[in-house]
TORDRENRO-50539 format. One record per residue (C-alpha): chain; residue in three letters; y, z, x. Coordinates in nm, 2 decimals, padded with zeros to 4 digits. Layout:
(rolum 'A' 'ALA' (Y Z X)),
...
//
This chain:
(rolum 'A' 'UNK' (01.43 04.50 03.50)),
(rolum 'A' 'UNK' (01.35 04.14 03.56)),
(rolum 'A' 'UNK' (01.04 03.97 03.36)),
(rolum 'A' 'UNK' (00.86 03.74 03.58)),
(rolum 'A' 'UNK' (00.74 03.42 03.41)),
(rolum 'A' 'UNK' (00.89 03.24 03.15)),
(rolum 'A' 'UNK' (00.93 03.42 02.79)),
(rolum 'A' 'UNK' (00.72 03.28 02.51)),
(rolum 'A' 'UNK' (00.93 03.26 02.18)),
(rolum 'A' 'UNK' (00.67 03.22 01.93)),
(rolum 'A' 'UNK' (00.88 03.33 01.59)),
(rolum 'A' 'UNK' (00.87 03.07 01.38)),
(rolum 'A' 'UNK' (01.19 02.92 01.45)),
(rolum 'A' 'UNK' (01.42 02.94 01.64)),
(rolum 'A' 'UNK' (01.17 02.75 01.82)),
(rolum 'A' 'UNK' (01.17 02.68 02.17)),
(rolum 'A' 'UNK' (01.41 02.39 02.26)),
(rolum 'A' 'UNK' (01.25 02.11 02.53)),
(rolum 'A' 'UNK' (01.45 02.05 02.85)),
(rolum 'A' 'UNK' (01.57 01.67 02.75)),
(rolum 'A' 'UNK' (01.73 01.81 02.47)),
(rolum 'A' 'UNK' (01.93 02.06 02.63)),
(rolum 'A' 'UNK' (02.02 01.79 02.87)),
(rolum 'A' 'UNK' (02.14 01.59 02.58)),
(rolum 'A' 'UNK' (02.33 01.85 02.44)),
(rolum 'A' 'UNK' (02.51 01.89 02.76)),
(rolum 'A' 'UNK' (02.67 01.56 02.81)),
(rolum 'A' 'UNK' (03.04 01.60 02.80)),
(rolum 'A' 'UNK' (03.21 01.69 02.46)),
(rolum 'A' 'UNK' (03.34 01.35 02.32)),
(rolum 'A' 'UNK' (03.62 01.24 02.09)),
(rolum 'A' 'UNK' (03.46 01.24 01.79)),
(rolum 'A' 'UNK' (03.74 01.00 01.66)),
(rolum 'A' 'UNK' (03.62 00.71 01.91)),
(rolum 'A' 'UNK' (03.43 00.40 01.86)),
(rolum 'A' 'UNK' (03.15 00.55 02.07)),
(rolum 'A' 'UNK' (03.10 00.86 01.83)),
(rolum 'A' 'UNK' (03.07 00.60 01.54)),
(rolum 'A' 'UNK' (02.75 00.48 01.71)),
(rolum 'A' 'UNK' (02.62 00.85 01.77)),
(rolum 'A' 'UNK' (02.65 00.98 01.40)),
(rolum 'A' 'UNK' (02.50 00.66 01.28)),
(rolum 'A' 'UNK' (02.19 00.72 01.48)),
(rolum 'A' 'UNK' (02.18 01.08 01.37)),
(rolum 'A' 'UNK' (02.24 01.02 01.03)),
(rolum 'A' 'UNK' (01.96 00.68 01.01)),
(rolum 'A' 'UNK' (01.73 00.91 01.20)),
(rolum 'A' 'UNK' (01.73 01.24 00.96)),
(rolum 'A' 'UNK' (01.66 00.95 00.70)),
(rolum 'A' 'UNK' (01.29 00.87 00.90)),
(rolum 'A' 'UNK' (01.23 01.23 00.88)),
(rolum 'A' 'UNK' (01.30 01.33 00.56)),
(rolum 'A' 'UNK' (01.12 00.99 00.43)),
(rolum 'A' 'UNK' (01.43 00.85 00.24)),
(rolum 'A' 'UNK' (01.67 00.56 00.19)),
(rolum 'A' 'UNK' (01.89 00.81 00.05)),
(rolum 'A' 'UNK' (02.21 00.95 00.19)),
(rolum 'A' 'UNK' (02.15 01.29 00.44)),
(rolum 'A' 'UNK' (02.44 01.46 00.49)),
(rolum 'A' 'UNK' (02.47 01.70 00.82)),
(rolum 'A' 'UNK' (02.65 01.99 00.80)),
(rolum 'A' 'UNK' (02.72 02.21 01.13)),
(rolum 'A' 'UNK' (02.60 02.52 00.96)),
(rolum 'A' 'UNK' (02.22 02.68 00.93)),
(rolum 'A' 'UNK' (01.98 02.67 00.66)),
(rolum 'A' 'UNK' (02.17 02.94 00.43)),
(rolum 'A' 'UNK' (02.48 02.65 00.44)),
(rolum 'A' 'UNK' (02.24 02.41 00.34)),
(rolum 'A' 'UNK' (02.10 02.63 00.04)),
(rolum 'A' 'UNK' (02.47 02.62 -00.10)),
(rolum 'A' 'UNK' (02.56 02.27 -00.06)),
(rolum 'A' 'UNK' (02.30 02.17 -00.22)),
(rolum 'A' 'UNK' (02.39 02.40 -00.59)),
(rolum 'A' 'UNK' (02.77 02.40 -00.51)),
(rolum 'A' 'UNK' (02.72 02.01 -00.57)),
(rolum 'A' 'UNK' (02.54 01.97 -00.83)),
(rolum 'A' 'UNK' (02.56 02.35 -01.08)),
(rolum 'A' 'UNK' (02.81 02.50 -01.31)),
(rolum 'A' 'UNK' (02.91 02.83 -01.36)),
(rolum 'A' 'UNK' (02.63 03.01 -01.59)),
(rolum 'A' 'UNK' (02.34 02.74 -01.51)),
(rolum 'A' 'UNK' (02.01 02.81 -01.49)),
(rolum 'A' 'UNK' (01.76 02.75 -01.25)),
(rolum 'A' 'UNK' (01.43 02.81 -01.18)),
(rolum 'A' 'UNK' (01.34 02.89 -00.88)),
(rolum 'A' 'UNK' (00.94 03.03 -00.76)),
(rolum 'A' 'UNK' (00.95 03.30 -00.55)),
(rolum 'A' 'UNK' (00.69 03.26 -00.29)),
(rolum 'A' 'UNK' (00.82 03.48 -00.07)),
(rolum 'A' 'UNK' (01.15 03.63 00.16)),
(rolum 'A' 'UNK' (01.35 03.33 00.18)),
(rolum 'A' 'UNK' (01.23 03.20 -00.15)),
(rolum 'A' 'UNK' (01.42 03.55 -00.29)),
(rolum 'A' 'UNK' (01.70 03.51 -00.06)),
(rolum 'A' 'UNK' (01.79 03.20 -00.24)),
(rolum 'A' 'UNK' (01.78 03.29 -00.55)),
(rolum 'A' 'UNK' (02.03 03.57 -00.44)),
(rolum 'A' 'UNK' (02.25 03.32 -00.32)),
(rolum 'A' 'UNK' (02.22 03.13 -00.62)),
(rolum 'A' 'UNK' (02.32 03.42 -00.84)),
(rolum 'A' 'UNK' (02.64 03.52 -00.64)),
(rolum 'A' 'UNK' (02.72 03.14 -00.68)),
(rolum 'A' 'UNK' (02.77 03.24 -01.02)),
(rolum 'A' 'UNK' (02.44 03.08 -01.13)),
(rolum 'A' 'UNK' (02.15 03.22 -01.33)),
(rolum 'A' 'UNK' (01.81 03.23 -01.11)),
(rolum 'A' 'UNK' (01.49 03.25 -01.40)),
(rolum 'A' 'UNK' (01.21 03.38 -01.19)),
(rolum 'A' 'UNK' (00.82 03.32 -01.10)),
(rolum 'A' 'UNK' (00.70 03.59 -00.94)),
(rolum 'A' 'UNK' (00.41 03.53 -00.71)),
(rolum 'A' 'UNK' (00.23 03.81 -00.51)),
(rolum 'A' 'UNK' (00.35 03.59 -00.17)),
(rolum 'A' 'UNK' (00.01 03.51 -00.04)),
(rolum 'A' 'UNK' (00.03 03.17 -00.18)),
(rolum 'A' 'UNK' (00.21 02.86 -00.24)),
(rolum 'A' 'UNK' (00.47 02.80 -00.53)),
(rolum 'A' 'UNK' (00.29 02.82 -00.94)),
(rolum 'A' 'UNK' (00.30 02.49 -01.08)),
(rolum 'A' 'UNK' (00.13 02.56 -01.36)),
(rolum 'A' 'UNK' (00.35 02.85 -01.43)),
(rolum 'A' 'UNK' (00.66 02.57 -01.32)),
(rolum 'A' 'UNK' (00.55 02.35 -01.59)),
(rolum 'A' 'UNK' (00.46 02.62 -01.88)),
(rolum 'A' 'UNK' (00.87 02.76 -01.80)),
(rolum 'A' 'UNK' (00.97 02.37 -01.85)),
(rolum 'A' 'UNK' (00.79 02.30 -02.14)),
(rolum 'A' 'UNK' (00.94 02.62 -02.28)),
(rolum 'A' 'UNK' (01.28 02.51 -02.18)),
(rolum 'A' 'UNK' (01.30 02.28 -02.50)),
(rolum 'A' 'UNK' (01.69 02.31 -02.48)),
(rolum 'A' 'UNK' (01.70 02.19 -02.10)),
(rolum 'A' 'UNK' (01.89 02.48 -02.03)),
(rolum 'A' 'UNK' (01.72 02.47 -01.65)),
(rolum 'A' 'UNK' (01.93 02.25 -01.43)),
(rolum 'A' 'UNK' (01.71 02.23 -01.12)),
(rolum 'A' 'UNK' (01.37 02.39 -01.03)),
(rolum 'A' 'UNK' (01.39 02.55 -00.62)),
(rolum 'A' 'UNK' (01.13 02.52 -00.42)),
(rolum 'A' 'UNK' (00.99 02.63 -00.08)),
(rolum 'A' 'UNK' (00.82 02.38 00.08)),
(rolum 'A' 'UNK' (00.70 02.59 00.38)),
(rolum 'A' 'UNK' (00.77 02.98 00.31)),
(rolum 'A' 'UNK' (00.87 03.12 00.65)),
(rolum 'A' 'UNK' (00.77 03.49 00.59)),
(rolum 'A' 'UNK' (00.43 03.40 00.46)),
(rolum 'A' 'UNK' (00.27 03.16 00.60)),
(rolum 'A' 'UNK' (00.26 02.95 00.30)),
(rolum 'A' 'UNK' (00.31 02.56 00.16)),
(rolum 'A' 'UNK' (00.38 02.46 -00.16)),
(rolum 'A' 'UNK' (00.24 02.14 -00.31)),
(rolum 'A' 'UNK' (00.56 01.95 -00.41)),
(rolum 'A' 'UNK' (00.44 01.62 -00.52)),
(rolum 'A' 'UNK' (00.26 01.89 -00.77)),
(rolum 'A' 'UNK' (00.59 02.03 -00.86)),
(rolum 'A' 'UNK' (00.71 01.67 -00.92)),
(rolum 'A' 'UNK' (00.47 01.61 -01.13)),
(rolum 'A' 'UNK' (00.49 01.92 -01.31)),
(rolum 'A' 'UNK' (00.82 01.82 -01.42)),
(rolum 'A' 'UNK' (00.74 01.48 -01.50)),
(rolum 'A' 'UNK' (00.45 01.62 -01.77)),
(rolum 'A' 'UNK' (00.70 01.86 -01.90)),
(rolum 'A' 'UNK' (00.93 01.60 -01.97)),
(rolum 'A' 'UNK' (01.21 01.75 -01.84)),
(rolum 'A' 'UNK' (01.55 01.64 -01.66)),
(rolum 'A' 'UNK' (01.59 01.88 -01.41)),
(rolum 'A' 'UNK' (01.66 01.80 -01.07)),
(rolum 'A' 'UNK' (01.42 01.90 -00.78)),
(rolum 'A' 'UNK' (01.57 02.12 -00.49)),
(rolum 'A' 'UNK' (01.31 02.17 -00.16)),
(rolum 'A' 'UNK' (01.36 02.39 00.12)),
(rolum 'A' 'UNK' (01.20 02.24 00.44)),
(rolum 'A' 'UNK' (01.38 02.45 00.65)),
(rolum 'A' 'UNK' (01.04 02.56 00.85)),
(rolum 'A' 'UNK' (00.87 02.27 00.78)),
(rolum 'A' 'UNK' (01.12 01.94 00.85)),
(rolum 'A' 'UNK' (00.94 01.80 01.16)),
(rolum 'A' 'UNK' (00.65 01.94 01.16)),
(rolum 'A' 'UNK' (00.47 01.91 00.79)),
(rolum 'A' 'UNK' (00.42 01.60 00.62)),
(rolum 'A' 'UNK' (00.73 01.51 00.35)),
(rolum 'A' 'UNK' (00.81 01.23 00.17)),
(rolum 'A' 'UNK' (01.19 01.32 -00.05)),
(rolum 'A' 'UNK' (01.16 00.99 -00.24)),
(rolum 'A' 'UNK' (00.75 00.95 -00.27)),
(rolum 'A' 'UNK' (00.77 01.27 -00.39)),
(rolum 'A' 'UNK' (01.08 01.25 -00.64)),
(rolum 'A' 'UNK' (01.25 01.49 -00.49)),
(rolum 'A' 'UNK' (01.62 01.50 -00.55)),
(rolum 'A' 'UNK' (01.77 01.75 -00.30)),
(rolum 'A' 'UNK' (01.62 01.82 00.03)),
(rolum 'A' 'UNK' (01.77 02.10 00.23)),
(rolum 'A' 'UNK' (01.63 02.12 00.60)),
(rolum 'A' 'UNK' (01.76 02.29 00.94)),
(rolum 'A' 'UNK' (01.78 02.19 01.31)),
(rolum 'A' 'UNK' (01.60 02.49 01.45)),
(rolum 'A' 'UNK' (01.25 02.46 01.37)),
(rolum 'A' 'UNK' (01.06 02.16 01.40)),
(rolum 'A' 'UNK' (01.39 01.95 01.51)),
(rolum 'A' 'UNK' (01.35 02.14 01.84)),
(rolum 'A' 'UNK' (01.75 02.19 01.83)),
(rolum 'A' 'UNK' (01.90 02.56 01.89)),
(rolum 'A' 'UNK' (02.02 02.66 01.52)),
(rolum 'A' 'UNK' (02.35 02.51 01.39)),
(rolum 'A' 'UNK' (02.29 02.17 01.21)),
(rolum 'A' 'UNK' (02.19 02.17 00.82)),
(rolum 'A' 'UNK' (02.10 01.90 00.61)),
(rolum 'A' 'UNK' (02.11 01.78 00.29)),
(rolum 'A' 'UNK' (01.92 01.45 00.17)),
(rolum 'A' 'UNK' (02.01 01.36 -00.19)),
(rolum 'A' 'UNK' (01.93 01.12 -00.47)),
(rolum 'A' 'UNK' (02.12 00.90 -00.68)),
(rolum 'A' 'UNK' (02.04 01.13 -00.95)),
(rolum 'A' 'UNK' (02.16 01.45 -00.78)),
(rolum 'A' 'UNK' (02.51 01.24 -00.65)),
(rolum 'A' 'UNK' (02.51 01.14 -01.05)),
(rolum 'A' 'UNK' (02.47 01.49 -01.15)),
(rolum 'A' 'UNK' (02.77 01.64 -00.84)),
(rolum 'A' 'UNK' (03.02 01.41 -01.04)),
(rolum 'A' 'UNK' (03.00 01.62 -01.33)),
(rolum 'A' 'UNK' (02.96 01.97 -01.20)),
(rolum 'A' 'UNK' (03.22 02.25 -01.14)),
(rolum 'A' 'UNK' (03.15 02.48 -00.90)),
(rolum 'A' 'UNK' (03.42 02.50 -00.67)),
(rolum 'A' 'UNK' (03.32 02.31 -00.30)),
(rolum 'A' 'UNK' (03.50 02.19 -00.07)),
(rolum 'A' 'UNK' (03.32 02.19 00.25)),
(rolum 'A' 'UNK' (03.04 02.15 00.11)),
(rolum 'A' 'UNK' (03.18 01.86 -00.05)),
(rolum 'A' 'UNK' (02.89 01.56 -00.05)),
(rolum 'A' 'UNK' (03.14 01.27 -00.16)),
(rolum 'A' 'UNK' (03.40 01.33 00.09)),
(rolum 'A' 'UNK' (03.10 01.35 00.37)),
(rolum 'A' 'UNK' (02.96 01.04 00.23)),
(rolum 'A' 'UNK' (03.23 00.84 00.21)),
(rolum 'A' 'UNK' (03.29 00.94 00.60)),
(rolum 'A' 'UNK' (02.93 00.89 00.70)),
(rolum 'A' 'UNK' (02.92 00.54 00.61)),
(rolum 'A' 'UNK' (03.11 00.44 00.92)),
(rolum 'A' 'UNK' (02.93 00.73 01.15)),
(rolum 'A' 'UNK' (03.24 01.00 01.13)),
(rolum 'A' 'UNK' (03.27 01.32 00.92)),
(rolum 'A' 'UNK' (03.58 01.44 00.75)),
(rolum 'A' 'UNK' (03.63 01.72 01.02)),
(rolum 'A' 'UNK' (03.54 01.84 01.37)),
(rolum 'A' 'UNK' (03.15 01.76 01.38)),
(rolum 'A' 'UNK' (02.96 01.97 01.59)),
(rolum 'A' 'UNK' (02.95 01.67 01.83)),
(rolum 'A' 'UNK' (02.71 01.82 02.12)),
(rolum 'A' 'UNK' (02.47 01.93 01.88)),
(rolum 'A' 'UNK' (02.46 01.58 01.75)),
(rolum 'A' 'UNK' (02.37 01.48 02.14)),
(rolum 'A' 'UNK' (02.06 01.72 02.10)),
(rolum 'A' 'UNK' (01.96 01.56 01.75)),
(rolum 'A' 'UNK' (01.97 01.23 01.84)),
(rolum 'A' 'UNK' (01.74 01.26 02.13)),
(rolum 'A' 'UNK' (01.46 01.48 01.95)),
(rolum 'A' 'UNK' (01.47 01.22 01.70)),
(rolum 'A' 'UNK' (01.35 00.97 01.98)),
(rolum 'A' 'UNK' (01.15 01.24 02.09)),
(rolum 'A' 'UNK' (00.97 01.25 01.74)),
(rolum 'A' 'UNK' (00.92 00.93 01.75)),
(rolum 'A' 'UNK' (00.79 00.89 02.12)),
(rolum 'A' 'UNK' (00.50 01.08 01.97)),
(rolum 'A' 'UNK' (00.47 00.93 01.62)),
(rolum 'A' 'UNK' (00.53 01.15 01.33)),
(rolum 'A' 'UNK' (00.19 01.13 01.23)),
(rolum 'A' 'UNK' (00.03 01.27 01.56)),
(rolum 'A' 'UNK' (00.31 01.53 01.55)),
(rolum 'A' 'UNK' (00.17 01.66 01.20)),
(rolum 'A' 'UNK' (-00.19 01.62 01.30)),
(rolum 'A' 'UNK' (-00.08 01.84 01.62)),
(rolum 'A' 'UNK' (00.05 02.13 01.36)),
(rolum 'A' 'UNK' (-00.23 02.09 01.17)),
(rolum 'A' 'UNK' (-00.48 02.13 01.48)),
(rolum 'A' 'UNK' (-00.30 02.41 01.63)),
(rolum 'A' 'UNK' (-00.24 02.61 01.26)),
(rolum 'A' 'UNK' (-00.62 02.58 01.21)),
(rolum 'A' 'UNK' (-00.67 02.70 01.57)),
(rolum 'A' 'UNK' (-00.52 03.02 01.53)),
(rolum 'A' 'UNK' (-00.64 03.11 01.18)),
(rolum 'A' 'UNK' (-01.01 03.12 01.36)),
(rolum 'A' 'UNK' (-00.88 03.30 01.59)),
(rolum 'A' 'UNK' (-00.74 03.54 01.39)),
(rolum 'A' 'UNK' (-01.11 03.54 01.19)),
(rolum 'A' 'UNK' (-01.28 03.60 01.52)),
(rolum 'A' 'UNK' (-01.07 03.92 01.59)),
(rolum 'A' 'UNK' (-01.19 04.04 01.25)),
(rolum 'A' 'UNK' (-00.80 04.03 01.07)),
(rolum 'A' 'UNK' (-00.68 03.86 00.77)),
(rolum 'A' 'UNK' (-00.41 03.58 00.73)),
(rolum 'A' 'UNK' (-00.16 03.66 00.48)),
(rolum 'A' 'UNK' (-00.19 03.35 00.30)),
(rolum 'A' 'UNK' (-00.52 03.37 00.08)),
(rolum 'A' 'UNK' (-00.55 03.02 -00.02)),
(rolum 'A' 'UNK' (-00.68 02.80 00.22)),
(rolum 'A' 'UNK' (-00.55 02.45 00.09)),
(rolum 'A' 'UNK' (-00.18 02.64 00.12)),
(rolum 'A' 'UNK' (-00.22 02.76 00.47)),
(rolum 'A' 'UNK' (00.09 02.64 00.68)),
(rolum 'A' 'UNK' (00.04 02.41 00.99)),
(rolum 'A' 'UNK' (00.33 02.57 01.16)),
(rolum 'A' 'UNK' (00.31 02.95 01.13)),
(rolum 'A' 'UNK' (00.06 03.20 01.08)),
(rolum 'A' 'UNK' (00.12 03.57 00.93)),
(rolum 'A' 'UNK' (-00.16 03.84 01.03)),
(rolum 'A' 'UNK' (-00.22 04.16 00.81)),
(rolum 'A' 'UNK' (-00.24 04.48 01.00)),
(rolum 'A' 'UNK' (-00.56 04.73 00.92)),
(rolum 'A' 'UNK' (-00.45 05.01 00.73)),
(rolum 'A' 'UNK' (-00.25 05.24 00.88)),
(rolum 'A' 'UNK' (-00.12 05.06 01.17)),
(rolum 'A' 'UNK' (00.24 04.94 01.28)),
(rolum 'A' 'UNK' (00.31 04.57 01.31)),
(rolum 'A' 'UNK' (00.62 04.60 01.49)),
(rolum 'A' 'UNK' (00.44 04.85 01.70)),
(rolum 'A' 'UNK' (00.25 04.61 01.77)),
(rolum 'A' 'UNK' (00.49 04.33 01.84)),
(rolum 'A' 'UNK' (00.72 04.59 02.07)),
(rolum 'A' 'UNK' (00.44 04.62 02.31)),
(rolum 'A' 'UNK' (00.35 04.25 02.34)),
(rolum 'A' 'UNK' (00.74 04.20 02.37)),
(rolum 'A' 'UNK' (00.76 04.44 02.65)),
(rolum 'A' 'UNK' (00.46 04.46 02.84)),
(rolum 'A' 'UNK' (00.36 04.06 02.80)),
(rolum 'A' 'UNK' (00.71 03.89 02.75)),
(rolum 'A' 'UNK' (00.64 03.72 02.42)),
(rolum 'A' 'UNK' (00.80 03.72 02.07)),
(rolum 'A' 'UNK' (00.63 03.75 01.75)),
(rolum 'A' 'UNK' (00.78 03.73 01.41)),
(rolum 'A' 'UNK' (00.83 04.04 01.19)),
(rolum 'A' 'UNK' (00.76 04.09 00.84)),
(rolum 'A' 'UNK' (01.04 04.08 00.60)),
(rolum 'A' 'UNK' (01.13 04.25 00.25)),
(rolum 'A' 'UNK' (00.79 04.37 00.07)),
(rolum 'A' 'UNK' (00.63 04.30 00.42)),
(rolum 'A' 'UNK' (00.82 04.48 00.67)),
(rolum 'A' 'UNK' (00.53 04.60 00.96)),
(rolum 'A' 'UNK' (00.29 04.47 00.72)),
(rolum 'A' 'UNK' (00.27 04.13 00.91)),
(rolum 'A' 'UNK' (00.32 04.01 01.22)),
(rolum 'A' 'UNK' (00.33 03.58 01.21)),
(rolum 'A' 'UNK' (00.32 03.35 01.47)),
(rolum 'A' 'UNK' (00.50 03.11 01.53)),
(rolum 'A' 'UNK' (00.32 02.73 01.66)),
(rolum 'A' 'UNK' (00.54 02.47 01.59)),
(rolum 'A' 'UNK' (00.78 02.27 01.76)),
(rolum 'A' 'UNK' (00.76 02.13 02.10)),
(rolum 'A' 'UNK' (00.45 02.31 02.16)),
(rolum 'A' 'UNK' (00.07 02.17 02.26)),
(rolum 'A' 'UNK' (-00.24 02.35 02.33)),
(rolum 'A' 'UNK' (-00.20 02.51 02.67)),
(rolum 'A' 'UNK' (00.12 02.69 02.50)),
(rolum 'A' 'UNK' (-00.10 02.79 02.17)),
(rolum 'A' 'UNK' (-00.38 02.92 02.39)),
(rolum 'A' 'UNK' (-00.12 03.13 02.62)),
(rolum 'A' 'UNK' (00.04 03.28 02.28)),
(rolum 'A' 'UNK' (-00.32 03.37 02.15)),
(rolum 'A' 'UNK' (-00.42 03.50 02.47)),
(rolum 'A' 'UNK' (-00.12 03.77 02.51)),
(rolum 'A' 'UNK' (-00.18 03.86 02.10)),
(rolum 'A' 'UNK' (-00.53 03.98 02.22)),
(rolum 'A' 'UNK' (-00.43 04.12 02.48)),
(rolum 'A' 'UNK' (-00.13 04.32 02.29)),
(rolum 'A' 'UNK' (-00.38 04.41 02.02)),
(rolum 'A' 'UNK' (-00.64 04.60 02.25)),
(rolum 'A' 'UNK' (-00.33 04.75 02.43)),
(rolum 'A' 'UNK' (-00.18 04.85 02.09)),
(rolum 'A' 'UNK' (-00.54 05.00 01.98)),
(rolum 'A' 'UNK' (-00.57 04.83 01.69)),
(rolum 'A' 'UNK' (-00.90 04.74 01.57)),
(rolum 'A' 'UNK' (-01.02 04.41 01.62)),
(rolum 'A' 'UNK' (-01.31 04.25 01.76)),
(rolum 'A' 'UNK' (-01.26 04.05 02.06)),
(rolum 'A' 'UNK' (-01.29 03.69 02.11)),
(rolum 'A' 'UNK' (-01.07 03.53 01.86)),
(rolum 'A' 'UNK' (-00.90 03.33 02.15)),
(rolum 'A' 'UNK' (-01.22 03.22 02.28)),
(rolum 'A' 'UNK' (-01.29 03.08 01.89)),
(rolum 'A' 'UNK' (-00.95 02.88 01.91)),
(rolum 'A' 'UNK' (-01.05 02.76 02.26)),
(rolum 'A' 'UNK' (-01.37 02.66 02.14)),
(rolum 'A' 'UNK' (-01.20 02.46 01.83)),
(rolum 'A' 'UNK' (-00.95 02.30 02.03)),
(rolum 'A' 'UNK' (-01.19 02.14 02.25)),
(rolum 'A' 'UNK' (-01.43 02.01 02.00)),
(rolum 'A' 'UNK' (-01.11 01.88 01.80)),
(rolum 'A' 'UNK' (-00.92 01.72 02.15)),
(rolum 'A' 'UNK' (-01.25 01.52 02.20)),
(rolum 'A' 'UNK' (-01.23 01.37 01.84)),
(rolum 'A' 'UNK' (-00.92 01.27 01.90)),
(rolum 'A' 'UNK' (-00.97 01.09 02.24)),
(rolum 'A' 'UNK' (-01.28 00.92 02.08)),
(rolum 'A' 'UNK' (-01.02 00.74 01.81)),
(rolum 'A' 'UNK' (-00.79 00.69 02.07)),
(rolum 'A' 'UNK' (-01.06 00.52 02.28)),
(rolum 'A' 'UNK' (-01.24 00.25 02.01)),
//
C-alpha cells in the first residue's frame, strides 16, 4: 500500500542525499581515462583534503567504511602486531574483529559504551608498553551506535606524554562533515572516513587520509594488499586517475557536496549539528527518557541514542513509527539490541526536518504506550528558536 508523503530516513547514515547531488551523480558515465576525468578526481581528491583538514595525501577508495578500516592496517601492520584499539562501542568492536582476522593482535579497553574513548586508560596501556610492541592506537571519533565522541587531540596527546611511537588510526565514518576535525592539528596519522553520512553521498566511497609517518611506516610492513595498495593509488592520484575503474559517478556526487559544504561554510555546517544534537537531547529530557551517552562534553552533534524504560521494546517502538508515520529510526546494535533507539540529525538536514523527525518520535511513543511525558518537541522548538535568533543577531552586526 502506497505511503503518502515523503519518507523521513533519520538513521544515522545512510543519510538522506540532496537533489543536486543526485543530479550530479547522474551526468553521463565518462571515460575515466580522458583529460576531463583528470580534472574531476583532482577536485575530489583537493576537496576531501579541506575536509579532513590536511595537506596530506587522501586516497578514495570505491568501497564503504569497513574497506576503509582495512586499508588503513593492510598498509601500515604486520602479521602478529599489536594494537590498541578502545572500544567505545559496536563499530569500535567490529574493528577490532576485523583487525584480528587481518592476522593482527587487537589489546582491548573496555568501556561500558556510554562514553567517549579512555585516554587516561590509552596512556596508562602506552606507558606500559615499554617495548613498543603497540603499533597503532584505533580510535572512534564519533561512535555510531552510541551516540558518543571521542576527544582525539586528547588521544594525541596521550600518546605524546607516553612517549610512544605508535601511529594514530581515527574513524570519522559518522562524523566526516559534520563534527569538527583537524587530521594534522590533531597529529593524527590515518584518517578513515565514508561518503554516506555527512558527505550526503549514497554509500560507496571510502577514504583514507595519511601522514608522512604512516606512508613511512606502509614501506616496511607485510601484510599482503593489493587493492588497498596506498602507493600505487598515490602515485595515480597525482595526475587525478586511479590505477583501476573508479567509481566515476560517484565522484560526480562528491565533487558537488564538497561545493555544497562549502556554499555553507564548514563552520556553520558544525554549529548546525551542534544546534540540532542539543535540540533533541532536551527533547528527549522533556519526554522524561535518558540519552545513552552519560557524559555531556561527549554527546555527539550528529546522532542521538534514547534508552527505553524498563521493560519495553525499542524496535517495537521503531516498527510502529516505520509503519504508521513513515519514518526510520536506528536500532540498537550488539549489547544494545532494543535497548536503544538513535536518531539520526545529520547531513543535509535543518530545523524544519529536526522538528518533523521529533514530532513523529512523540507521536510513535504515545502510540507505542511507552511512558513518557509529553512535550519534549515543544522543548526543542522552544530551543531552536531562542538559538536561530542568536544567530541572526551575529549575522546582523
Amino acid at each position: 500500500m502506497r505511503k503518502p508523503g515523503r519518507h523521513f530516513l533519520q538513521i544515522p547514515g545512510p543519510s538522506t542525499v540532496p537533489d543536486r547531488v543526485l543530479r550530479a551523480i547522474d551526468h553521463p558515465t565518462m571515460d575515466h581515462r580522458s583529460p576531463e576525468f583528470g580534472d574531476l578526481g583532482r577536485r575530489a581528491l583537493d576537496g576531501m583534503k579541506t575536509i579532513f583538514g590536511t595537506e596530506a595525501d587522501v586516497i578514495i577508495y570505491p568501497a564503504s567504511g569497513t574497506g576503509a578500516w582495512e586499508a588503513a592496517l593492510a598498509n601500515t601492520m604486520s602479521t602478529g602486531d599489536a594494537v590498541l584499539m578502545c572500544e567505545t562501542g559496536h563499530f569500535a568492536w567490529l574493528w577490532q574483529r576485523l583487525a584480528r582476522r587481518l592476522g593482527l593482535d587487537p589489546q582491548v579497553i573496555e568501556t561500558d559504551w556510554r562514553q567517549g574513548a579512555d585516554v587516561a586508560a590509552i596512556e596508562d596501556h602506552l606507558h606500559a608498553d615499554s617495548g613498543h610492541a603497540i603499533k597503532a592506537v584505533c580510535v572512534v571519533h564519533n561512535e555510531t551506535s552510541t551516540g558518543a565522541v571521542s576527544d582525539i587531540a586528547a588521544v594525541r596527546a596521550a600518546i605524546d606524554a607516553a612517549g610512544h611511537p605508535a601511529l594514530l588510526m581515527v574513524d570519522t565514518i559518522s562524523s566526516l562533515g559534520s563534527v569538527a576535525y583537524q587530521h594534522d592539528a590533531w597529529g593524527v596519522d590515518v584518517t578513515i572516513g565514508g561518503s554516506q553520512k555527512g558527505l550526503m553521498l549514497p554509500p560507496g566511497l571510502s577514504f583514507n587520509a595519511v601522514s608522512a609517518k604512516a606512508l613511512a611506516v606502509s614501506e616496511k610492513a607485510s601484510l599482503p594488499r593489493s587493492f588497498w595498495d596506498w602507493g600505487e593509488m598515490i602515485a595515480a592520484n597525482k595526475t587525478g586517475y586511479f590505477p583501476y575503474t573508479p567509481a566515476t559517478n560517484m565522484l560526480y556526487g562528491l565533487v558537488e557536496a564538497l561545493e555544497m559544504l562549502h556554499e555553507e561554510g564548514l563552520q556553520a555546517v558544525f554549529a548546525r549539528h551542534e544546534r540540532h544534537g542539543e535540540a533533541t537531547r532536551r527533547a528527549v529530557a522533556g519526554w522524561g527518557l535518558e540519552v545513552l551517552c552519560r557524559v555531556p562534553e561527549h554527546r555527539s552533534p550528529v546522532l542521538t541514542a534514547v534508552m527505553m524504560p524498563d521493560g519495553h521494546s525499542a524496535d517495537a517502538l521503531r516498527r510502529i513509527i516505520h509503519g504508521e508515520l513513515n519514518m526510520s529510526l536506528g536500532n540498537g546494535l550488539g549489547q544494545l539490541q532494543d535497548r536503544v533507539f538513535r536518531i539520526g540529525h545529520l547531513g543535509d538536514f535543518n530545523d524544519l526536518m529536526l522538528m518533523g523527525t521529533l514530532a513523529g518520535i512523540e507521536m510513535g511513543l504515545a502510540r507505542a504506550a511507552v511512558p513518557h511525558t509529553r512535550g519534549g518537541a515543544q522543548a526543542a522548538l522552544d530551543f531552536l528558536a531562542t538559538a536561530n535568533a542568536g544567530e541572526r543577531h551575529v549575522r546582523a552586526a
